[in-house]
C-alpha positions in Angstrom: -26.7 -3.5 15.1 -23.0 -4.8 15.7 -22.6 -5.0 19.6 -19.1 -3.4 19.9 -19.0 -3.3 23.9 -16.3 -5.4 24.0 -14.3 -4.0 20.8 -11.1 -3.1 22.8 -7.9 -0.8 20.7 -5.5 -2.4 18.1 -2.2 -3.1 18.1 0.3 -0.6 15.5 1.5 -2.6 12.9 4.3 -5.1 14.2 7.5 -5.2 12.5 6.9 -8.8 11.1 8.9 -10.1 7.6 6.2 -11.1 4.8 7.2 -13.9 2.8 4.8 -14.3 -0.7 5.3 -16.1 -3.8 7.0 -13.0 -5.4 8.1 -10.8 -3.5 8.8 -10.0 0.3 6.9 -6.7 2.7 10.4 -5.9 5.6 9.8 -3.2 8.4 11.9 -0.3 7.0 14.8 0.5 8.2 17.4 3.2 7.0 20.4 1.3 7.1 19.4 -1.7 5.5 17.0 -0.2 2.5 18.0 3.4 2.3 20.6 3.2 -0.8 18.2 0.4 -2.2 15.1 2.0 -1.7 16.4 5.4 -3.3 17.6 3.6 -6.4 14.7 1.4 -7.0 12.7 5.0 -6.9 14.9 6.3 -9.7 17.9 7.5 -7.7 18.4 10.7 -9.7 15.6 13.1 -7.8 13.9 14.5 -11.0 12.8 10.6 -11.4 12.0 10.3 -8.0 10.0 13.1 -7.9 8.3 12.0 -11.1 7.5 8.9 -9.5 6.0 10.8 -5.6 4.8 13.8 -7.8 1.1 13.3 -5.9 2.8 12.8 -2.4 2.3 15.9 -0.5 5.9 16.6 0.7 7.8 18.9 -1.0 10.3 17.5 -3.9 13.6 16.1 -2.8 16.6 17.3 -3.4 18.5 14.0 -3.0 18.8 10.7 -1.0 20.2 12.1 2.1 17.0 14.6 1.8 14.4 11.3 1.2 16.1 9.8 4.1 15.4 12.7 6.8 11.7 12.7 5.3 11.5 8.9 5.9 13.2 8.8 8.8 11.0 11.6 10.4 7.9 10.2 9.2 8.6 7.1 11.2 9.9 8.2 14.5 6.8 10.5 14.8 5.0 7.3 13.9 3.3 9.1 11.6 4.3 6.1 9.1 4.8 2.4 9.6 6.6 2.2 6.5 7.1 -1.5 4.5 10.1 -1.5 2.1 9.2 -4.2 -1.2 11.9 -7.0 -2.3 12.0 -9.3 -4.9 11.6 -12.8 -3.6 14.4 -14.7 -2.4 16.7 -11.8 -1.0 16.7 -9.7 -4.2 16.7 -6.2 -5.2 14.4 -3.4 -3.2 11.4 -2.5 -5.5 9.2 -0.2 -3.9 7.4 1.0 -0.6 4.4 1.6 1.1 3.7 2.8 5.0 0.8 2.0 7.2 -0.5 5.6 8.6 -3.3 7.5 10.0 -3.3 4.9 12.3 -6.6 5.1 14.5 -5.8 2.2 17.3 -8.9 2.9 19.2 -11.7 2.3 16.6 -9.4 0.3 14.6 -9.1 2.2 11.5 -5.9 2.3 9.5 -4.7 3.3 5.6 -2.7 2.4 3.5 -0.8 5.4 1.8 3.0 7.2 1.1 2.6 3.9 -2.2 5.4 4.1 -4.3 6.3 0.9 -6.5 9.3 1.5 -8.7 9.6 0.6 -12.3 11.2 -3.3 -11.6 7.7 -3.8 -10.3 5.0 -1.9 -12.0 2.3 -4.0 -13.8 3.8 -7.0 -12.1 2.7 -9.7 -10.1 4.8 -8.2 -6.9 2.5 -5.0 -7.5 -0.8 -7.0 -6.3 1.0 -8.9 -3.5 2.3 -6.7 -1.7 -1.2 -5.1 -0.9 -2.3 -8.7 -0.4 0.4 -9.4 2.3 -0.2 -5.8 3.4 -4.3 -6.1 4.1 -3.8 -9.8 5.8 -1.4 -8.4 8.4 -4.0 -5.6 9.1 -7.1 -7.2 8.9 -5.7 -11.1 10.1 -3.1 -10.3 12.4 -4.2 -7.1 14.0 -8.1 -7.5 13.4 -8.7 -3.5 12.2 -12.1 -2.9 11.0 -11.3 -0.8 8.0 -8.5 -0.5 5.7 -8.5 3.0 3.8 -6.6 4.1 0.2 -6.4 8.0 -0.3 -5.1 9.7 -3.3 -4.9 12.7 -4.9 -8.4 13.3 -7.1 -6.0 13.6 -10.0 -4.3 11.0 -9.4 -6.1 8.0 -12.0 -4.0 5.7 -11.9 -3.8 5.4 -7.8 -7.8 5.1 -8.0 -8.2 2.2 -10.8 -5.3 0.9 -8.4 -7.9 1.0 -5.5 -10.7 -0.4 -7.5 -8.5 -3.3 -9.2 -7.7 -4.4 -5.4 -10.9 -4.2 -3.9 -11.4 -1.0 -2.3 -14.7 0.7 -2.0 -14.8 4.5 -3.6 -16.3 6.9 -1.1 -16.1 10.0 -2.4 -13.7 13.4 -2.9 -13.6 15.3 0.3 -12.7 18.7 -1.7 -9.9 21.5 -0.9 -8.9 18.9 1.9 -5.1 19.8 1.8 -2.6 22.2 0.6 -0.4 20.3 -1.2 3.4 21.4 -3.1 1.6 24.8 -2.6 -1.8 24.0 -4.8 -5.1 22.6 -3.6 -5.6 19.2 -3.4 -9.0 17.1 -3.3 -8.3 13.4 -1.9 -10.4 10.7 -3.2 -11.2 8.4 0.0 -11.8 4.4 -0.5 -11.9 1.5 2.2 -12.5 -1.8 2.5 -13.9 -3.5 5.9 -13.7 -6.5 7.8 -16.9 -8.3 6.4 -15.8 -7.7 3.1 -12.4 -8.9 3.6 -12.8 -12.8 3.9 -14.1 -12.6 -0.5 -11.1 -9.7 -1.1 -8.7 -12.3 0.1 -10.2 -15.3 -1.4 -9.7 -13.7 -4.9 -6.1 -12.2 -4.0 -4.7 -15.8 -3.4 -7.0 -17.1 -6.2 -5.3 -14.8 -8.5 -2.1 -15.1 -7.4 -2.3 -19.3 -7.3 0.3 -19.8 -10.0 -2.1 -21.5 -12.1 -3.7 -18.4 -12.5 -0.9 -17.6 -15.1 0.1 -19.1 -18.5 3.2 -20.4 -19.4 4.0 -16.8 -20.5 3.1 -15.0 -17.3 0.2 -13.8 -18.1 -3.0 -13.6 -16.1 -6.3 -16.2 -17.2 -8.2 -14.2 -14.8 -8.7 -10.5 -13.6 -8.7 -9.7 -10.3 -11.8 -8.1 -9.9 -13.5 -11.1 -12.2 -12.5 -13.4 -9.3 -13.8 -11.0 -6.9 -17.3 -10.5 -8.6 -17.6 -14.3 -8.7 -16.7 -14.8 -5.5 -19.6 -12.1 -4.3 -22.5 -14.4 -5.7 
């Protein structure tokens, strides 16, 4: 049995700028990504409530609504939220916030994803969770790393698998949600496992790892599996 006598809390997530090969994680803040962020969402809110339809929040009515929802989220420090840029000081692409942050048995998820259109099915979309997963598991040391979705949500769970989270299971009616029920499907990954995860994310991403075209030689979760043995 793991002696965790010593195991002492966690730090939060710190506010630390994460440079990859495509793209860049910033600390959010509403002055510098707020018009970006909105945009790269869909900037009209029908489209950017297409794109959050499995959030739980209630839709928004505009950018200055997303803002106070943001905002709010991250003053309560319910959300340590990590805006998405292209590499080399481009355009905002998406988001993503550390929450349910559990310090003292260093537990922490990943949730609130939301990658706009510029970066769906694109290299960015991997890295991000890459750079995302090092600063929790390297930097801070947490123990587990959690993905929850919405059980109808099918694409957010083959999102979780392709990375290299473990499914858990559906903890059923566990929210009221845009005034339905909602069952969340629960994944992790822990710290044992993380050491192979991140072997095959940098694998992957090695730019030789892609054709002349862009495209992949390799899946993901190939590397991973091979990585296992």
């Amino acid at each position: 049995m793991e002696d965790l006598s010593r195991f002492t809390p966690r730090l939060r997530p710190q506010p630390v700028h994460q440079r990859g090969i495509s793209v860049t994680v910033e600390p959010y803040d509403v002055h510098d990504h707020g018009a970006g962020l909105w945009q790269a969402l869909g900037r009209e809110p029908a489209a950017v409530n297409a794109l959050l339809q499995y959030f739980p929040n209630q839709d928004f009515t505009g950018r200055r609504d997303f803002d106070a929802w943001l905002d709010e989220q991250n003053a309560s420090g319910q959300y340590v939220t990590r805006v998405f840029r292209r590499a080399g000081g481009g355009e905002i692409v998406g988001m993503a916030s550390y929450m349910r942050i559990d310090e003292r048995n260093g537990v922490i998820e990943v949730g609130a994803v939301a990658h706009g259109p510029a970066m769906q099915r694109s290299v960015m979309a991997t890295e991000v969770h890459y750079l995302m997963a090092r600063h929790a598991f390297d930097d801070l040391h947490y123990r587990r790393y959690e993905w929850k979705c919405h059980n109808e949500n099918a694409k957010s769970k083959a999102s979780a698998a392709r990375l290299g989270f473990t499914f858990e299971g559906v903890f059923r009616k566990h929210m009221v949600a845009k005034g339905r029920n909602r069952d969340t499907a629960w994944f992790s990954m822990i710290d044992e496992e993380w050491p192979v995860i991140r072997a095959a994310f940098e694998a992957w991403l090695s730019p030789e790892n892609f054709d002349g075209e862009g495209r992949q030689r390799r899946e993901l979760a190939e590397i991973r599996a091979e990585l296992a043995q």
